[in-house]
N, C-alpha and C positions, 0 to 999 in steps of 0.2 A: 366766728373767728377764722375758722379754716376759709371759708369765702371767700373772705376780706383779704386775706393774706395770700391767697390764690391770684386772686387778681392785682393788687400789690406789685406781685412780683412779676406777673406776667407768665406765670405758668399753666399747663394743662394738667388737668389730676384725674386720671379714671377713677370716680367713684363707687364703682359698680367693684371694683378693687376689695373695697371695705367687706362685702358678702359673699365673693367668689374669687377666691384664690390663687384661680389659677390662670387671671387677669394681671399683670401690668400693670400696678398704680402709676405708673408714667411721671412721676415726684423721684428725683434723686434718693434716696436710699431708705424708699416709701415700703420696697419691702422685710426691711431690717426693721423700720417704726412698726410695721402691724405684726410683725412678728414679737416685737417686745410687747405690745400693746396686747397680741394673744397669751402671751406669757403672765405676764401681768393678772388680767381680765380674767381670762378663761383656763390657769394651770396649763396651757397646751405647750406641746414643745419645750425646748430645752431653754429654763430662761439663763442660765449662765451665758450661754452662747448667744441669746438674742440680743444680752445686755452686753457683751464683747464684739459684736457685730454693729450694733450702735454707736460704741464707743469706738471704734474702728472708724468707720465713715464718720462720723460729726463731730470726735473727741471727746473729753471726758464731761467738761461743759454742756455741750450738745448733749449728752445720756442725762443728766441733772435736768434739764431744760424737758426733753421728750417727758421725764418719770415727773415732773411738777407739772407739765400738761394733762398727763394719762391720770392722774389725782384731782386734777383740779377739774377735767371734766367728767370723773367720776363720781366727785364732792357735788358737783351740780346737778346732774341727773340725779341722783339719790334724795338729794331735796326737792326738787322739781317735781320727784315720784309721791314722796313721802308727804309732800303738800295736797298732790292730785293735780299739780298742772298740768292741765294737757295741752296738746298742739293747736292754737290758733286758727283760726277759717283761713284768715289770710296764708298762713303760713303753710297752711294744708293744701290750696289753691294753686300759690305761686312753685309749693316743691311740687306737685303732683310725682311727674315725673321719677324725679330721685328716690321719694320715698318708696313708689312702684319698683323701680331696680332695683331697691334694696330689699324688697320685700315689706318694708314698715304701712305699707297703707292697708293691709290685714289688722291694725290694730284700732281698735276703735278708741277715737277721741272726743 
């Protein structure tokens, strides 16, 4: 989805953003989202303020919208895992790459 929507609109997205922090996800208020999104996920940082920085740049709409994403791709994976789906040849082939920067091709599929 993020792909599709990336390209969509014609944007560029550091995705290397997502595992190292201290990158520029180059997405308009891309580092409010992963700081909600670490708030959320992982307890880190201050979610009050991630969730008012959100709601800052995107409105209040836009906060509802991020938190029914950061759920709904958390609803997924959690099924995905809890099935045993793993990652696809093809899809392991065509991300190579990505999943290297992010670290993910350490995990066996």
């Amino acid at each position: 989805m993020l792909r599709w929507s990336i390209e969509e609109s014609n944007r560029t997205v550091e995705m290397r953003a997502l595992a190292d922090r201290s990158l520029d996800p180059v997405l308009p208020g891309g580092s409010a989202l992963l700081d909600l999104v670490d708030a959320v996920l992982l307890g880190a940082g201050d979610g009050d303020a991630a969730r008012s920085a959100v709601s800052e740049r995107f409105g209040s709409g836009g906060l509802v919208r991020a938190a029914g994403v950061i759920g709904n791709f958390e609803m997924m994976n959690r099924l995905a895992d809890g099935v045993g789906v793993p990652i696809g040849p093809s899809t392991l082939k065509t991300e190579a790459k990505l999943l290297a920067s992010l670290g993910l091709d350490r995990i066996a599929h």
